[in-house]
BAGUVO-905038 format. One line per 3 residues: their letters; for each residue x, y, z of C-alpha. Coordinates in Angstrom, 1 decimal. Layout:
N
a	X Y Z; ...
//
This chain:
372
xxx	48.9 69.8 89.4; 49.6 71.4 92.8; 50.7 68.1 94.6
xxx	53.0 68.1 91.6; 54.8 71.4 92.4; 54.3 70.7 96.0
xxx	56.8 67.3 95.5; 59.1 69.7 93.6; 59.6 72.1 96.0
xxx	59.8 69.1 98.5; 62.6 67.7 96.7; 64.2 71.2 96.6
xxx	64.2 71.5 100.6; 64.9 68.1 101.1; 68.6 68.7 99.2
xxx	69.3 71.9 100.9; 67.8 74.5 98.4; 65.5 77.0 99.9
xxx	62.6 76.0 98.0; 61.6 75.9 94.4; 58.9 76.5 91.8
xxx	58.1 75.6 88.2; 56.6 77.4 85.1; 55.3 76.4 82.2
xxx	57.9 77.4 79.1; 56.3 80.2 76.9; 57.3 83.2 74.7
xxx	58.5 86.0 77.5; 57.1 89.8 76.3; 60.3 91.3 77.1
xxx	61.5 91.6 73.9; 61.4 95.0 73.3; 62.8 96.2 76.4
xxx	66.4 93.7 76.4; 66.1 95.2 72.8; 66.3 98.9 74.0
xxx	68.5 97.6 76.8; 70.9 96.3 74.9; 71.1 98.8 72.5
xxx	71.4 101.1 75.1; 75.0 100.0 75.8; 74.2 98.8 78.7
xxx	75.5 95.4 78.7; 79.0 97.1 78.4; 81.7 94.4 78.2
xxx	79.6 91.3 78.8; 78.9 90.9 75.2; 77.4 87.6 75.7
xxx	74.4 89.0 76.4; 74.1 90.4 72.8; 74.5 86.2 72.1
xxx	71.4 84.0 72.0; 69.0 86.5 72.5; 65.7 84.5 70.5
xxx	66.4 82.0 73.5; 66.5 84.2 76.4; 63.2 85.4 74.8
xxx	61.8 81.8 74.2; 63.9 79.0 75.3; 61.6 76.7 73.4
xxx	63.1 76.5 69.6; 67.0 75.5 71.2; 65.3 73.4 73.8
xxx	62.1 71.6 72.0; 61.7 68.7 74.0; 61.1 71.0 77.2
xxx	57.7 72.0 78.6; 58.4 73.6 82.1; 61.3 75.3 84.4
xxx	62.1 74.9 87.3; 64.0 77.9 89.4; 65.6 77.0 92.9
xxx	66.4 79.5 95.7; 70.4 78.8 97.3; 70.5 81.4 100.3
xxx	73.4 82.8 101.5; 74.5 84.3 104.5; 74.1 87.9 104.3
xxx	76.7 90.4 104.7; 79.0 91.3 107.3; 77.8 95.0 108.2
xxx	80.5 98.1 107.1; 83.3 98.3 109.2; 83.8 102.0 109.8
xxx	87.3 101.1 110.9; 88.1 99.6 107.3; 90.5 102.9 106.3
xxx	92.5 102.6 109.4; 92.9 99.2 109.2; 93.1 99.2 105.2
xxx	90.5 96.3 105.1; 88.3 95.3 101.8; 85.2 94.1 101.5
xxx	83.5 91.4 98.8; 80.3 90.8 98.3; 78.8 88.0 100.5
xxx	77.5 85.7 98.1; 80.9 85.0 97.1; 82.7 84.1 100.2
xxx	83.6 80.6 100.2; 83.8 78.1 97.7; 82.2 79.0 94.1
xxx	78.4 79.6 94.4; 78.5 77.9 90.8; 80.3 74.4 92.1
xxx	77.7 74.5 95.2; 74.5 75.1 93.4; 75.6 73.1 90.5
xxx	76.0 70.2 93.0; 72.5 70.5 94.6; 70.4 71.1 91.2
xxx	72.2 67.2 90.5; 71.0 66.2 94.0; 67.8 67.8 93.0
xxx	67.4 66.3 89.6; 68.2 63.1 91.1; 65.5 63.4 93.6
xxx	63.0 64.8 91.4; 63.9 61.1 88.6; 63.1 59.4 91.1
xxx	59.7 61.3 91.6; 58.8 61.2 88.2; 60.2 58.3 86.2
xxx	61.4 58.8 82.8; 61.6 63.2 83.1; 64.2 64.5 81.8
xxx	65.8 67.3 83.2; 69.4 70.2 82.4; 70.4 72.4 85.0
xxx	71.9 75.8 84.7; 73.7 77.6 87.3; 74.5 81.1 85.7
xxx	76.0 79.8 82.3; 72.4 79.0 80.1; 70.7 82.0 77.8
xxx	67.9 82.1 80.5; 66.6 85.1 81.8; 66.4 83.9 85.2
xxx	64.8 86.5 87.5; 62.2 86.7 84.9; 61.7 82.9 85.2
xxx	61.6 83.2 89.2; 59.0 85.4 89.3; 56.5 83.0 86.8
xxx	57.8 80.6 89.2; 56.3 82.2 92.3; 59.6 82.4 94.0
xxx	59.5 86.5 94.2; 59.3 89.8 92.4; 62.0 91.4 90.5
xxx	62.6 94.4 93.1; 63.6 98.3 92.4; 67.0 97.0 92.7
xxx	66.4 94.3 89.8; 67.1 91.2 91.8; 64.6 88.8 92.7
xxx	62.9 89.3 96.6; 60.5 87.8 98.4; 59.0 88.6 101.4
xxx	60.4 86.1 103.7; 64.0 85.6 102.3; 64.6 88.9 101.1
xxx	67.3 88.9 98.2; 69.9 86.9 99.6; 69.9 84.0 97.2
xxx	70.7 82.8 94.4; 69.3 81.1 91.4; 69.2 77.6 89.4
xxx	67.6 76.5 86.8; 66.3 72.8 85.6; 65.0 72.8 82.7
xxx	62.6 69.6 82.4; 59.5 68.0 80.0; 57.0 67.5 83.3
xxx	54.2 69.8 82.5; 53.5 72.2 85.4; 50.4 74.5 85.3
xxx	50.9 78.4 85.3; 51.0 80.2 88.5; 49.8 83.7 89.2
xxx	52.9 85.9 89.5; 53.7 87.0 93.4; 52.3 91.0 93.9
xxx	55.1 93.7 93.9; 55.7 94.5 97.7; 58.0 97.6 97.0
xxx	55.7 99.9 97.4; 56.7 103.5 97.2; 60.6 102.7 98.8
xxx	63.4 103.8 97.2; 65.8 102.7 99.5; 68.4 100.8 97.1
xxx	68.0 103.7 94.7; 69.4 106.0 97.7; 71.9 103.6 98.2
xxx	74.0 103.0 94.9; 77.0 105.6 95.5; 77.2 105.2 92.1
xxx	73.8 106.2 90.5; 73.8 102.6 88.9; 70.2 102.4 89.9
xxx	68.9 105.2 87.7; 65.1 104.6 87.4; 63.2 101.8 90.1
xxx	63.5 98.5 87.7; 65.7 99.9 85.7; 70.4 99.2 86.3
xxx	72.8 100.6 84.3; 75.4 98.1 84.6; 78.5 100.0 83.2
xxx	78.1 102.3 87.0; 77.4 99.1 89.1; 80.0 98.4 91.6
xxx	79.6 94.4 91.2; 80.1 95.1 87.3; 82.9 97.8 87.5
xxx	84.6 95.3 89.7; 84.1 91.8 88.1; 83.3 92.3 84.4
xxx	84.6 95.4 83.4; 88.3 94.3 82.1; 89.5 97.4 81.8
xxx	90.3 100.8 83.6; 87.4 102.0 86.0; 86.1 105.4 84.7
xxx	88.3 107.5 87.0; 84.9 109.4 87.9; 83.2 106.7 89.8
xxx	86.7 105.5 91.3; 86.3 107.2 94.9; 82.5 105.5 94.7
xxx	83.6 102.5 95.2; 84.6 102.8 98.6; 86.8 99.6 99.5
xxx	84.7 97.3 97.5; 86.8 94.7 95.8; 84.4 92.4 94.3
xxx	80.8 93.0 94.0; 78.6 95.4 96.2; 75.7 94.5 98.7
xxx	74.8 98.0 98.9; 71.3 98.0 97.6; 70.2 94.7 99.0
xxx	71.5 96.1 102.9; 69.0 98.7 102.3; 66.3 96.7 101.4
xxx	63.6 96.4 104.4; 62.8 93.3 103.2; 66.5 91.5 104.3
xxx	65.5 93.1 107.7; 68.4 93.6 109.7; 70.0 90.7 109.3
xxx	73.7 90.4 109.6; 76.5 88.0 109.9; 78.9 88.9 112.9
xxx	81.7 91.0 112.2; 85.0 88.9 111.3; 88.2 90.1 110.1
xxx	88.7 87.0 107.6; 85.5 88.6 106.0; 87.3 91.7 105.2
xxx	90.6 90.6 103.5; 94.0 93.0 104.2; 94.4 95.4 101.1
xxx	97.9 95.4 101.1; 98.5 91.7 101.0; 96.2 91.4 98.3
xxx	98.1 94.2 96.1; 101.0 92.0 96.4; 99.3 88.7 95.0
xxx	101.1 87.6 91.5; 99.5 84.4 89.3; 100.3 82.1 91.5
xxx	99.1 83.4 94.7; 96.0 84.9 93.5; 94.9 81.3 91.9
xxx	96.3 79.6 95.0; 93.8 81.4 96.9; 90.9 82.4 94.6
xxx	90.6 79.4 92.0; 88.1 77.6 93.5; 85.6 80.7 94.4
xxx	83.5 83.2 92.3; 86.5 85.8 92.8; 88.8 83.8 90.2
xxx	86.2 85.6 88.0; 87.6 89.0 88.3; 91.2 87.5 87.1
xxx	94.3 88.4 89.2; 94.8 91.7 87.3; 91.3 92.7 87.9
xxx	91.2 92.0 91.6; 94.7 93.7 92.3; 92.8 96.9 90.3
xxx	90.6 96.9 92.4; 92.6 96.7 95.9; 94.8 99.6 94.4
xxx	91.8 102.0 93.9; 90.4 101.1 97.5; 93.7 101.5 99.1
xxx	93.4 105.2 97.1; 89.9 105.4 99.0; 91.3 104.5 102.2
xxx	92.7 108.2 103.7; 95.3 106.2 105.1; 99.2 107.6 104.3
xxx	99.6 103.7 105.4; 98.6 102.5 102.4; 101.4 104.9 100.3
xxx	104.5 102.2 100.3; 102.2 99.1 99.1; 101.2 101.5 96.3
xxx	104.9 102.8 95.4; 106.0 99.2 94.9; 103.1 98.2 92.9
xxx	103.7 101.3 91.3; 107.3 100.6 90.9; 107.0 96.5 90.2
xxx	103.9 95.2 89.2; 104.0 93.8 85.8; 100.2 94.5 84.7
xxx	100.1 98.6 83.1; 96.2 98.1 84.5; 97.6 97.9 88.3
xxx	100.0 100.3 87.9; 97.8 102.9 86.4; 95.3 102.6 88.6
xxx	98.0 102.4 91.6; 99.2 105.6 90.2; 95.5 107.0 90.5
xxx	95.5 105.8 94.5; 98.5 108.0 95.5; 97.2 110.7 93.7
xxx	93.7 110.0 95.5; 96.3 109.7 99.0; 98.5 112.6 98.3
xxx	101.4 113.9 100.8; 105.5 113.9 100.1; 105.5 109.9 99.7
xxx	103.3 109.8 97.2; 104.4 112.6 95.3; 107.8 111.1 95.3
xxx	106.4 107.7 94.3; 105.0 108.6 91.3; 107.7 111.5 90.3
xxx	109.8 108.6 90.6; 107.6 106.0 88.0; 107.5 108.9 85.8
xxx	110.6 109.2 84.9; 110.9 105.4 83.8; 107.4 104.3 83.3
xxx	107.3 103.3 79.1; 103.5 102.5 78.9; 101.7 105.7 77.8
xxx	98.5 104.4 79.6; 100.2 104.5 83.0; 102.1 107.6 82.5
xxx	98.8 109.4 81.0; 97.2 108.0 85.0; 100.5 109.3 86.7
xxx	100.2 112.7 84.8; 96.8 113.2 86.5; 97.8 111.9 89.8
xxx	100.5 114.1 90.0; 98.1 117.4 89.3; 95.6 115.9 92.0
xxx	98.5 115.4 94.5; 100.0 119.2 93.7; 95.9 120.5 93.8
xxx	95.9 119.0 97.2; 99.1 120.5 98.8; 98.8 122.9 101.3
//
């Protein structure tokens, strides 16, 4: 069986995935902790997780004519390192994985390469690829796979990559044999746990998504809890946080580059058609337009720069989503001084939804706290 896994992860390298591993499809004994987990609240809003759970468990019922997965590795570059300069300059930062064209087209594109290459290979196999969107628990499927462990920071690592990839599945009715799983290399670090400005990370193995920067910023549709709002730092879609900890990504880093780090205040101005002119075809569409302007007003709040006060009063002022102007009304609070004072005793006296007035009410006690 090994020169059988050795042609798939062949295959893998020869389309441009890092490599690849298979497992043989059985009953996974995590059923009572995504039970707990789930009860837990901690899916939040990404109630599809409560869907399909007897298949994430055991893919076999929904999928009988399967016998194996097969998980491939996509690297990408990691991330830019922080630019200390990003206040001054009013810069944001998204995660790296998502800079460039979707992950999701890319990776979707190279498990059909793959597939292809791995017909040819074995005659007759059928195979189904999943990039993201199947009830697979991937990480856990990675591991049985021999592509990693599931680290302290819950993503899958591996000694010579690190974390920086990402994962696709084919789901296929070759029979593979079962492979020990790869030892846990974390040893006593706690690194990424150190690292979550947001306590996300509350027990080694164990994220609490409704605090995670990457959820708070791409899932959660709503207002950020105003508590973990100065957290965030000038994230504006995802975080990288725990994996640039991790001694196992080394210190690799991609050189600085401003087109990396997009300009806040541009961004706060995006309507509809700007923000899908420029985001449609990468993983940011996912945060919607509302979503990712959110986001750019509560950095902007983070920045310490009295720059970033008139981009706020006109979003403020203008913007036709309550969720930007609410959480542009929490920014100038965050900034403070006579401009932003004025901007939001101005919005307050003509601002109609109750949600943004309630955020301007407790902007305006921050800003008074604050004065000298």
């Amino acid at each position: 069986m090994a020169a059988r896994e050795d042609a798939i992860d062949a295959a893998a390298r020869a389309v441009g995935l890092a490599r690849a591993g298979a497992a043989p499809l059985a009953r996974l004994p995590r059923e009572a902790f995504l039970a707990t987990w789930l009860a837990d609240g901690r899916a939040g809003e990404m109630r599809y997780l409560h869907e399909r759970t007897a298949t994430r468990l055991d893919p076999r019922p929904e999928f009988p004519w399967a016998r194996s997965v097969i998980v491939a590795a996509l690297r990408h570059p990691p991330p830019p390192p922080l630019d200390p300069d990003w206040g001054h300059e009013l810069r944001g930062r998204i995660a790296a994985y998502a800079l460039g064209l979707d992950y999701h087209v890319r990776l979707a594109a190279m498990l059909q390469a793959f597939a292809a290459r791995l017909d040819a290979a074995f005659p007759g196999a059928r195979f189904l690829s999943y990039v993201d969107t199947g009830p697979l628990l991937e990480r856990e499927w990675a591991t049985r796979a021999g592509l990693g462990w599931i680290g302290k920071h819950t993503l899958a690592l591996d000694r010579e990559r690190g974390s920086y990839f990402l994962l696709g599945e084919l789901l296929t009715d070759l029979e593979v044999d079962a492979a020990p799983p790869p030892a846990d290399h974390c040893g006593t670090c706690t690194r990424c746990l150190a690292a979550c400005p947001t306590g996300a990370l509350d027990a080694a193995y164990l994220l609490d998504p409704r605090r995670c920067i990457s959820y708070l910023t791409i899932e959660l549709r709503g207002p950020i809890p105003a508590p973990l709002r100065p957290r965030l730092g000038n994230w504006i879609f995802g975080c990288d946080l725990c994996q640039q900890a991790c001694p196992w990504n080394g210190d690799a880093a991609t050189t600085w580059a401003h087109e990396l780090t997009p300009h806040l205040p541009g961004l706060l101005a995006l309507d509809e058609h700007g923000f899908r002119a420029r985001y449609r075809q990468t993983a940011v569409g996912r945060a919607k337009r509302d979503g990712l302007v959110r986001n750019v007003a509560v950095a902007l709040g983070n920045s310490g720069n009295p720059d970033a006060v008139p981009p706020l009063a006109r979003a403020l002022a203008d913007d036709p989503a309550w969720l930007v102007r609410g959480h542009a009304a929490w920014a100038l609070g965050a900034l403070g001084g006579a401009g932003a004072r004025a901007a939001l005793e101005r919005a307050r006296g003509r601002e109609a939804d109750p949600r943004v007035t309630a955020e301007i009410a407790a902007a305006l006690t921050r800003a008074a706290d604050r004065r000298p």
